[in-house]
DRENRO-653382 format. One record per residue (C-alpha): residue in one letter; x, y negated, z negated. Coordinates in steps of 0.05 Angstrom, whole numbers. Layout:
<recs>
(rec A (X Y Z))
...
</recs>
This chain:
<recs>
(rec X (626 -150 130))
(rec X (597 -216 138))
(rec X (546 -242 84))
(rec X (504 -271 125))
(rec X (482 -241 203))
(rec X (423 -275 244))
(rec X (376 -232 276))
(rec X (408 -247 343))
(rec X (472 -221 327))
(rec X (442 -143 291))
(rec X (479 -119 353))
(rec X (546 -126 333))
(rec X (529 -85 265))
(rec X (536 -6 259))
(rec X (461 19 249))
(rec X (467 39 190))
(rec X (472 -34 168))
(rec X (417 -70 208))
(rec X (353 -91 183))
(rec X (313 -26 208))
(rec X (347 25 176))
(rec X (346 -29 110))
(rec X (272 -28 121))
(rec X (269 52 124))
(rec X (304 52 63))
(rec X (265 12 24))
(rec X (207 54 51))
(rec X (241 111 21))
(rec X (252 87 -40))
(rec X (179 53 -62))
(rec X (151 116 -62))
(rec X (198 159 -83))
(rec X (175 117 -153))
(rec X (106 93 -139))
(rec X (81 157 -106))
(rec X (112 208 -167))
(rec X (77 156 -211))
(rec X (6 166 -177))
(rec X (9 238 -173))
(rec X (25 250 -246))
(rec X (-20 187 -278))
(rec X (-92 222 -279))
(rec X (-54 286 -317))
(rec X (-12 241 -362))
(rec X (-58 195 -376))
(rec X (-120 236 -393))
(rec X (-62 291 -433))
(rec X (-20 249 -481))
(rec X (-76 193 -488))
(rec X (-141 225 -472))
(rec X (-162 170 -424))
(rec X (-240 164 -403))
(rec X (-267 125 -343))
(rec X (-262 64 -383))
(rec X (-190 68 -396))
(rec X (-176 92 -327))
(rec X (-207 33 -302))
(rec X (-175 -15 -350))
(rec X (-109 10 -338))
(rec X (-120 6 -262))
(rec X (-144 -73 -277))
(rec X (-83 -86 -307))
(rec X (-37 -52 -255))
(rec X (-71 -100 -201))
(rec X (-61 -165 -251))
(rec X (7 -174 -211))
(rec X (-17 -170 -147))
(rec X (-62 -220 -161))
(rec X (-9 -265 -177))
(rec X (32 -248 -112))
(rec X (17 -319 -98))
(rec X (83 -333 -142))
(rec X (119 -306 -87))
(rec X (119 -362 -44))
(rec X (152 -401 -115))
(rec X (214 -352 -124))
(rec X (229 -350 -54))
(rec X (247 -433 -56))
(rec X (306 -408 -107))
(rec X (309 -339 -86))
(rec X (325 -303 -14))
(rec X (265 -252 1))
(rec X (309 -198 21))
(rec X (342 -210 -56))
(rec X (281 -219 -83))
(rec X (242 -152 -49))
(rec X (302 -112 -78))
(rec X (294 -138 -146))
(rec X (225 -117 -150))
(rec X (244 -50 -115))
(rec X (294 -47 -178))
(rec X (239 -62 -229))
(rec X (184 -12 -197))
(rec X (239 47 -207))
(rec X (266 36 -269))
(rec X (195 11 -300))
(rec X (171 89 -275))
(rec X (236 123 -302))
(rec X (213 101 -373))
(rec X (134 109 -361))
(rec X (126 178 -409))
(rec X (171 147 -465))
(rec X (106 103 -480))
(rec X (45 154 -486))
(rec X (-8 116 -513))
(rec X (-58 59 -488))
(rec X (-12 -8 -502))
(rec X (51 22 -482))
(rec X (16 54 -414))
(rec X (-8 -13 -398))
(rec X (55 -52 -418))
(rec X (107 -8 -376))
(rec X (54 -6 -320))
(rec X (44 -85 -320))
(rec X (123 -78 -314))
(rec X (119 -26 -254))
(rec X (60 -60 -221))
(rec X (111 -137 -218))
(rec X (157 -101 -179))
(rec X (112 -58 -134))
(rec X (75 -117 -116))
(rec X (136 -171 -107))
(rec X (157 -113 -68))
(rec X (106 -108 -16))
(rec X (93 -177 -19))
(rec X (163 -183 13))
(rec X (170 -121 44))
(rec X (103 -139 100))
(rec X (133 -209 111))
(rec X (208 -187 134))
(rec X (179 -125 169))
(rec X (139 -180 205))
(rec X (201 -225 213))
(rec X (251 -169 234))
(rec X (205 -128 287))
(rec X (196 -152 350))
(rec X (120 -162 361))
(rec X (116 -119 420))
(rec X (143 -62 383))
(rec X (113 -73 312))
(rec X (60 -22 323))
(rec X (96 42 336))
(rec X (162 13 294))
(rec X (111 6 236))
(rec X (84 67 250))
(rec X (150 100 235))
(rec X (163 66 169))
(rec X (94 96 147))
(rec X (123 164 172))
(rec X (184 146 129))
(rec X (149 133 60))
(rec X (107 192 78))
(rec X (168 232 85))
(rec X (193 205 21))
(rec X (127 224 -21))
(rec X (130 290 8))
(rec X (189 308 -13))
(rec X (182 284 -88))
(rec X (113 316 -89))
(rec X (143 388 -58))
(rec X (184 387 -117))
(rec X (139 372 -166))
(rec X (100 430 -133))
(rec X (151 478 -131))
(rec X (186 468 -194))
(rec X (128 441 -243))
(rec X (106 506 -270))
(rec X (173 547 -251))
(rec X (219 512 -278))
(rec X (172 473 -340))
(rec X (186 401 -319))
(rec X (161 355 -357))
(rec X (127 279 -347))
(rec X (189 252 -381))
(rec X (241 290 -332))
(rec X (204 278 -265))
(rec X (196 200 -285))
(rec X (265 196 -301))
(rec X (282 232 -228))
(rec X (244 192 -181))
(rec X (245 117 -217))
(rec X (316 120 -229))
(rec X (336 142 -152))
(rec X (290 80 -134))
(rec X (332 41 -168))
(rec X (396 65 -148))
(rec X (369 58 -72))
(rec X (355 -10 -87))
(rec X (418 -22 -120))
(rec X (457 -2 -64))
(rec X (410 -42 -10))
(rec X (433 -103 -47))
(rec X (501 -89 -46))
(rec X (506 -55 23))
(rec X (474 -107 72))
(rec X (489 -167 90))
(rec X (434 -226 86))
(rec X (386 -225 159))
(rec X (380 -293 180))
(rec X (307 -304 207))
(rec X (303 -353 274))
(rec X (246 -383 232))
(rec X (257 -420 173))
(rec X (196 -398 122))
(rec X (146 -455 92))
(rec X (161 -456 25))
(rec X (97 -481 -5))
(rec X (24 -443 -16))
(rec X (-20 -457 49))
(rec X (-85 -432 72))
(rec X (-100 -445 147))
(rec X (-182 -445 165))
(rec X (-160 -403 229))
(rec X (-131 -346 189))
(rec X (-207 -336 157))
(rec X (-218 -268 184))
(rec X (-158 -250 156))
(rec X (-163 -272 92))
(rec X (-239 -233 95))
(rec X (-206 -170 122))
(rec X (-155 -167 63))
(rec X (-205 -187 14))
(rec X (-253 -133 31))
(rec X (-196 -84 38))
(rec X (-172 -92 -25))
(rec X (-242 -87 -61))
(rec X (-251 -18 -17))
(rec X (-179 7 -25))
(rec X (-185 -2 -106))
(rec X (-249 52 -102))
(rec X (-200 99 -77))
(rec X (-139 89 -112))
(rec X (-173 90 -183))
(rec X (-231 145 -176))
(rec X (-218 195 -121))
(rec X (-160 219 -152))
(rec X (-187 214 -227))
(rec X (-250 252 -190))
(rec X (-206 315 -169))
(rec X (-179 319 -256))
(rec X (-253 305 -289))
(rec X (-298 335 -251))
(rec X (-254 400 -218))
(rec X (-200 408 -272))
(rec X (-146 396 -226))
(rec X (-75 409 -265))
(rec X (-5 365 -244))
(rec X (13 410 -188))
(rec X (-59 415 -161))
(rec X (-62 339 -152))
(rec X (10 337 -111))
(rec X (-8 397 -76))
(rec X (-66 354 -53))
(rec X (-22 290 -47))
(rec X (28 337 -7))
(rec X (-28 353 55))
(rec X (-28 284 50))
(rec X (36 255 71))
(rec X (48 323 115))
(rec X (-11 291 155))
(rec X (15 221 151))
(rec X (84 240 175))
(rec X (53 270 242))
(rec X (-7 224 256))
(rec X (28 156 235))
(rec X (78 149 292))
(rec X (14 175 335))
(rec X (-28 112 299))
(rec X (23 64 309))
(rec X (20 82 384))
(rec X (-55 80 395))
(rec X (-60 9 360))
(rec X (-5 -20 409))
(rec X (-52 13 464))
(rec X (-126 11 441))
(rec X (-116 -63 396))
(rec X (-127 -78 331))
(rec X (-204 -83 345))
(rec X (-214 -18 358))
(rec X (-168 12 311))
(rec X (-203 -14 252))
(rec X (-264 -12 273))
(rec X (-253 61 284))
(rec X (-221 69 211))
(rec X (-281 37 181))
(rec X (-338 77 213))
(rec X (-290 137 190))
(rec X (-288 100 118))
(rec X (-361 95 117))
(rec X (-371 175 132))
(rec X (-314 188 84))
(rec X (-352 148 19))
(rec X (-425 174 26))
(rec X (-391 245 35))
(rec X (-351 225 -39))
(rec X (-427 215 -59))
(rec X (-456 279 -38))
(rec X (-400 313 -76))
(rec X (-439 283 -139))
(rec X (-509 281 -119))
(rec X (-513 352 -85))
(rec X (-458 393 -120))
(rec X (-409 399 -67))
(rec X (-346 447 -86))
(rec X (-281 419 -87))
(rec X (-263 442 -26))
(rec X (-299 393 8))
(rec X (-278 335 -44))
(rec X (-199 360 -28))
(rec X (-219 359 47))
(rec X (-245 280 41))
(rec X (-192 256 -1))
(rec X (-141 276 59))
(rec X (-184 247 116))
(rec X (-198 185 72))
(rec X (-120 180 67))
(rec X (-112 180 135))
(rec X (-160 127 146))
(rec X (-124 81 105))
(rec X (-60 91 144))
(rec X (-93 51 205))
(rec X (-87 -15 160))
(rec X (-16 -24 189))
(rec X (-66 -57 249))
(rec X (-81 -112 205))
(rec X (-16 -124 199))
(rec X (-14 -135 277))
(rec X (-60 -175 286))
(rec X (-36 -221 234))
(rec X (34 -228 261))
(rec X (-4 -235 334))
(rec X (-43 -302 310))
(rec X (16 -326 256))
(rec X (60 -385 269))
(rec X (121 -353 257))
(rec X (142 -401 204))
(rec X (74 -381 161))
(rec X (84 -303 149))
(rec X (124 -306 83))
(rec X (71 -362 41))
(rec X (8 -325 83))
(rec X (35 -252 61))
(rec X (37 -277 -6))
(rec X (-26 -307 -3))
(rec X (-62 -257 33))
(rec X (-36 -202 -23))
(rec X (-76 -247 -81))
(rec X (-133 -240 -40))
(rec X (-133 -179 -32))
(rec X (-135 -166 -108))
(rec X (-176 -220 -124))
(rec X (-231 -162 -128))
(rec X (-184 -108 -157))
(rec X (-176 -151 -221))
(rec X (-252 -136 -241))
(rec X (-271 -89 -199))
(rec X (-241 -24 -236))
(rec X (-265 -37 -303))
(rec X (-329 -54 -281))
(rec X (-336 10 -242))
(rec X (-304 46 -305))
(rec X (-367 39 -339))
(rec X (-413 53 -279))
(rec X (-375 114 -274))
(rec X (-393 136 -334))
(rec X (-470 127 -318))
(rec X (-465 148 -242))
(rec X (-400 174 -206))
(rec X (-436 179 -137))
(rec X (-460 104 -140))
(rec X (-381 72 -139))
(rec X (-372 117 -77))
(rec X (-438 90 -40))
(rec X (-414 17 -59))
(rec X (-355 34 -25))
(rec X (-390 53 35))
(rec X (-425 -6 42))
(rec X (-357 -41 32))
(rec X (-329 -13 97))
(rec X (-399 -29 120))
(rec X (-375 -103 112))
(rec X (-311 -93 131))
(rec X (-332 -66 206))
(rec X (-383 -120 222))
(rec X (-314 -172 199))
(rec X (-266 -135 257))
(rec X (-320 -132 305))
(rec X (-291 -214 306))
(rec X (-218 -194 324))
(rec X (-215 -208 399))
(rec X (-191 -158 443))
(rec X (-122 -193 451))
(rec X (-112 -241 390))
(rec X (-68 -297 393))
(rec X (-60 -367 365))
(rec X (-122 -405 383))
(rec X (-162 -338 402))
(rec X (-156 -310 326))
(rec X (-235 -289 339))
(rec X (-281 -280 389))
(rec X (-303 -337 378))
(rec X (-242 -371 394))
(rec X (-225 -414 450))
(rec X (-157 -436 444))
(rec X (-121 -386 480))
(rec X (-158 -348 543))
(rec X (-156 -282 532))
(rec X (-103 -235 584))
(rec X (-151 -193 639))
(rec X (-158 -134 613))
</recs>
């Protein structure tokens, strides 16, 4: 097999060797580790180290440190190819999870997931900017669509075991961290030794650069990431503190989750390459908004759990519509720009998630119903933004107020 294959010539490859079915397996893999991780943190965490909101949030302000720096990126890849370098990280999120319930107190949680949290991040980092490389834009809608379906298909099936076999057969953290990091890491191990290295038809500026015509962007991924964090950190620790959910609860929860994704994913990816990336979003943050004060009400008027279960899937589902930003990125880019802007766009959008979990942490403690109307009134932000994305974005017609590039008839 050759070592290195440009993109023009994936044709004379077997499938099972192009850059798609690399990309589905890496979507496999991540969250075959990062997914087992989430669903068994809130249990482990507040179990063998009797976490509060404070240390939830701390821990989540470390785990975003990394992404942060995702900046680095755009340094490793002048010595380092970013297909080499996305399956390095893959390596390091897997085995960093396979050893996560070794270390059961507050430095060693934080230490192995600073360790976990390099490698997810490099990892995504990478992974957007080949998946924008690789896919052909008129496809990258419903293509991405399907690697969402993947990775959903991939979390379902570590959470139906957790499920199934928690309480029947007495796993334990150890054993189910073990499981799902190290077959990350074996994926990833074999990724790097199975394909050969894609050749991109444009060569990828090495150096950090921030264009003024990528602004909404940049604003979009900024506000996303402060939004996103709200979820990440306290809807889940919500569904342990306040209704005593136990390990396979929480999957069982998670589970609805990705069954949904797997149907409605391929379904989003085809609505945003029919409706735009304006509407998409804007639809996904009026949905956000609904989603947050509803989080609220399930503090300030005593909602059950069933409704709190019942938000936490459609809230999910929400979020899968960000693969639209993605679109609209790789509609305005100059080709040579999306490895350096993917890198730079993941830093901004955890410039917020640095502070923004401990901070909360201790409002959480004083109100739990506030951080989920602050994170209404972040999707309120984040709707008047796309209402900028023109109908049909392209270089010189980033926004609507644009002028570079007419606009096709509709």
């Amino acid at each position: 097999m050759p070592k290195y294959v440009h993109l023009d010539h994936i044709g004379d490859l077997p499938f099972w060797r192009r850059p798609i079915f690399l990309l589905a397996l890496m979507a496999f893999a991540m969250p075959m580790a990062f997914s087992t991780w989430s669903a068994l943190l809130n249990n482990f965490v507040i179990e063998k180290a009797g976490f509060t909101g404070v240390e939830i949030g701390l821990l989540h302000t470390v785990r975003e440190i990394p992404g942060f720096l995702a900046v680095g990126v755009i340094a490793l890849i002048i010595f380092i190819r970013e297909q080499v370098l996305g399956l390095v990280s893959l390596g390091l999120l897997g085995a960093a999870t396979a050893v996560t319930a070794w270390f059961p107190s507050l430095s060693g949680i934080l230490i192995v997931t600073m360790l976990s949290s390099i490698g997810f991040h490099y990892y995504e980092t990478v992974n957007q900017s080949v998946q924008l490389q690789w896919i052909d834009k008129k496809r990258a809608p419903q293509v991405l669509g399907k690697l969402v379906a993947v990775g959903s298909g991939a979390s379902l099936l570590a959470y139906g075991l957790i499920v199934i076999g928690w309480e029947r057969f007495g796993l334990s953290y150890n054993t189910v961290y073990l499981a799902s990091g190290g077959l990350c890491l074996m994926i990833a191990i074999y990724c790097l030794l199975a394909f050969p290295q894609f050749e991109t038809p444009h060569p990828q500026v090495k150096k950090m650069i921030l264009r003024r015509r990528y602004w909404l962007y940049y604003a979009l991924q900024f506000m996303a990431g402060a939004r996103r964090q709200i979820f990440v950190v306290f809807a889940g620790f919500m569904m342990v503190e306040r209704f005593g959910f136990e390990v396979h609860e929480v999957t069982s929860l998670m589970l609805v989750n990705f069954v949904a994704n797997m149907a409605f994913a391929p379904l989003m990816g085809h609505a945003v390459a029919r409706w735009g990336e304006r509407r998409a979003l804007v639809f996904e943050y009026v949905g956000l908004i609904g989603v947050f004060l509803a989080y609220g009400g399930v503090y300030y008027f005593a909602w059950g759990w069933i409704i709190a279960a019942a938000l936490y899937v459609l809230d999910h589902l929400f979020f899968a519509l960000a693969l639209a930003l993605k679109t609209y990125f790789q509609k305005i880019a100059d080709p040579a720009d999306i490895a350096p802007t993917a890198a730079v766009a993941f830093t901004i959008n955890h410039i917020a998630a640095v502070f923004l979990p401990v901070l909360l942490g201790f409002l959480w403690v004083v109100s739990p119903g506030s951080v989920f109307v602050l994170a209404a009134a972040m999707a309120g932000i984040s709707l008047l933004l796309a209402l900028l994305i023109p109908r049909h974005p392209a270089p010189g017609y980033e926004t609507v107020f644009g002028r570079g590039v007419a606009a096709p008839a509709e």
